[in-house]
N, C-alpha and C positions, 0 to 999 in steps of 0.2 A: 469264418473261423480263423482267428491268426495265428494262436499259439495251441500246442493241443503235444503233448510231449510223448509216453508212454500207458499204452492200452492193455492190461491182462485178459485175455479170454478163459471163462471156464464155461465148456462148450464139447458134449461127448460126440455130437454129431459132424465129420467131415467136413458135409454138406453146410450147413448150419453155421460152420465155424468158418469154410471159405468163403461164405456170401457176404457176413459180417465182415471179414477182412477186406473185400474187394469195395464194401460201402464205402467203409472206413476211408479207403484210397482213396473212390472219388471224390467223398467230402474234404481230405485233406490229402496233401502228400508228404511224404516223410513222418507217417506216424509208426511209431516201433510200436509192435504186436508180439506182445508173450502168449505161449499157449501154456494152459495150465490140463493137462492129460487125467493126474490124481487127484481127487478133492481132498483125498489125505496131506497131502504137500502143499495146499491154496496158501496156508498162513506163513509158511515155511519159505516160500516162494513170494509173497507180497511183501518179507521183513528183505527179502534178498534184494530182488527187483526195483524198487520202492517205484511202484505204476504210478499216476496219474486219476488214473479211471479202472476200474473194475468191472468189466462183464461178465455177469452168471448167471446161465441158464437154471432161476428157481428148480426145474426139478431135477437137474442135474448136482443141485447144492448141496447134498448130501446131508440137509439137516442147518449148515452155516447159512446167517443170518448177516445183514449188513452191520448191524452193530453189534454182533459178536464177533464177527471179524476186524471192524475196527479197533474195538476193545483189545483182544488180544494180538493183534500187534502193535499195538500204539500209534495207529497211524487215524486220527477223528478225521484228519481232512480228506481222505480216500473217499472219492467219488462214487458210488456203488451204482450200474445202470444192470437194472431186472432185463435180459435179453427173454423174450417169451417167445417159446415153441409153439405156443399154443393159447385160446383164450382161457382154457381153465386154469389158468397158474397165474392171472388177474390180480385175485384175491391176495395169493403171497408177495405180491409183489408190490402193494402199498408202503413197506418199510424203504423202500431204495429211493435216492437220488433223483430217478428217471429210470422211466422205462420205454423200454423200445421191440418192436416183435415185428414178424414174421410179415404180419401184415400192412406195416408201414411202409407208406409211401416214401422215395428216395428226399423228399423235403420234409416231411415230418423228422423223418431221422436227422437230415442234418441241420433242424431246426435245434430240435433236443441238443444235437451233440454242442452245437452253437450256444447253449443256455449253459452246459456247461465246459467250457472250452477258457481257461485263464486267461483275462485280459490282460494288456498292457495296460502305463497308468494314465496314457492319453483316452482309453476309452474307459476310464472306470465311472467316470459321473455321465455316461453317455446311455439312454435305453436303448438296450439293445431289442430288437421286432417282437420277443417273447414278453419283454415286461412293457412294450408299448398293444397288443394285444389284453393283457391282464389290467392295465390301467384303462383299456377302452370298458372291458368287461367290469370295471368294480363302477367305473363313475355310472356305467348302465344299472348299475344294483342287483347285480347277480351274487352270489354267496362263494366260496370259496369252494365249495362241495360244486356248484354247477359251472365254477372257471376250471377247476379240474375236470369233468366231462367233458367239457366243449375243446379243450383241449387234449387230452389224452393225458394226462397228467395225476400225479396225487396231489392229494391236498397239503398235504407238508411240505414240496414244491412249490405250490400256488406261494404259503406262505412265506416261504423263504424269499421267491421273485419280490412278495410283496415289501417286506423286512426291505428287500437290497433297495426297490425304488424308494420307499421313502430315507434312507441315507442317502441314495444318490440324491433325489432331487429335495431334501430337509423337508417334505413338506409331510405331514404329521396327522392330519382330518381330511375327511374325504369333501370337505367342501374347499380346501385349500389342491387336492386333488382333481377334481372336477375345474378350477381355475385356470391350472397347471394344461389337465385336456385339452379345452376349447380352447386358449392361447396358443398350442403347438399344432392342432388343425387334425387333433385324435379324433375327437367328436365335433361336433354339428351342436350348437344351442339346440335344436327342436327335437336330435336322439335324446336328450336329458328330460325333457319339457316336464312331463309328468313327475321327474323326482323333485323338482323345482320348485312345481306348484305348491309341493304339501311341505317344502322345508320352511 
């Protein structure tokens, strides 16, 4: 993670809110943490602030949505990451960014935070382990719905990764993909073998 600037927390729980912050540190240092206490004052606070990343705990949301908060502040590029207390708040949490919870291991977390974390422009045509991961999974022929599982991930995620690699590396069909693979030493000729046969 290089650059990673400021982090909002909406987070009612103490506990909950200090664990995230102490992540947060180890994964980077010098990241400023806003706490957000009122969910009445979240928008009020994100036009003031202007975060980076947004953390809100779905059921602490009071109702705000990631793109209703982007909408009414005008801020589209706000990062919105679902912090989950719990697994039933799953489901609300397909609209975000990324999500991260309770049960995440300290490398999943600072893998996410790493996916989204603003590159320099030395590393912009470079994949970074999340979208060399997604590029092993598509040339394998898994769907976008099963690279989201295996990752913990949404699928609106999956595709965004997928959007950025093909800008970063111009390649545009999954057989100029699969090329790209086995040339950088992702996959193995013989993981493909079977989609090969039938192309």
């Amino acid at each position: 993670m290089k650059r990673f600037l400021k982090c909002m927390i909406v987070e009612s729980s103490d506990l909950l809110y200090a664990g995230l912050v102490a992540m947060l540190g180890q994964i980077r240092a010098g990241i400023q943490v806003v706490r957000v206490q009122d969910i009445s004052r979240l928008k009020e606070q994100v036009k003031q602030e202007h975060p980076d990343v947004l953390f809100l705990n779905p059921l602490c949301g009071g109702g705000e949505t990631p793109s209703k908060i982007k909408a009414t502040t005008d801020r589209p590029d706000l990062l919105c990451v679902a912090f989950l207390s719990d697994l039933s708040s799953l489901s609300v949490a397909a609209e975000y960014d990324a999500q991260i919870g309770i049960y995440d291991s300290f490398e999943q977390i600072r893998d996410k935070m790493e996916d989204l974390s603003p590159k320099g422009e030395e590393e912009e045509k470079a994949l970074s382990q999340r979208e060399k991961e997604i590029v092993t999974y598509v040339v394998k022929g898994l769907t976008n719905k099963q690279i989201a599982d295996k990752l913990f991930l949404s699928q609106h995620t999956v595709v965004t990764h997928r959007r950025n690699i093909a800008s970063k590396l111009n390649i545009h069909s999954s057989a100029g993909l699969t090329v790209y693979a086995i040339a950088s030493k992702l996959v193995r000729l013989e993981d493909i073998g079977g989609g090969m046969k039938g192309a």
